[in-house]
N, C-alpha and C positions, 0 to 999 in steps of 0.2 A: 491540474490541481496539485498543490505543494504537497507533499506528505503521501502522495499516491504512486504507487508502481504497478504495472503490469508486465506477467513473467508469459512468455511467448512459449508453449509447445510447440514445436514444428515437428517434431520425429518422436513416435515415442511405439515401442513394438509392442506389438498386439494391443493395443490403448486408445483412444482419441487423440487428436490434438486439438488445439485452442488458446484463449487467450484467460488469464487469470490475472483478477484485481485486488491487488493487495496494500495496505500500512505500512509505511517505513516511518522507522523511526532512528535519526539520523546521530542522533545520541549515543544510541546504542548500536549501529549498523544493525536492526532488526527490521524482519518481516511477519506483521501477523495476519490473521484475517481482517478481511472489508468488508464490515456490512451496508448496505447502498442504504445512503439517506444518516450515515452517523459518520460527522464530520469533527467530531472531537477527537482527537489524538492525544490525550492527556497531556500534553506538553502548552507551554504557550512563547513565544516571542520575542520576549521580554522587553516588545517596544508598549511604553503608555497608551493607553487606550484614550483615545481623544472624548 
């Protein structure tokens, strides 16, 4: 999915690892939190919507 990144823990001391699902926003080279099921990224496309 466009707009979505996941950050890989593989090592981390005394801590879990895992996998973390985050917002990019490419505009800004930023990452924020993902909530599952909210697909708006405040940005848009700027292709016309059919």
């Amino acid at each position: 999915m466009a707009g979505v990144a996941e950050i890989i823990v593989g090592k981390q001391r005394q801590g879990p690892t895992g996998t973390v699902k985050v917002k990019f926003d490419g505009r800004y080279t930023l990452f924020s939190e993902f909530q599952e099921g909210s697909y708006d990224f405040g940005y848009r496309s700027g292709r016309k919507q059919a």
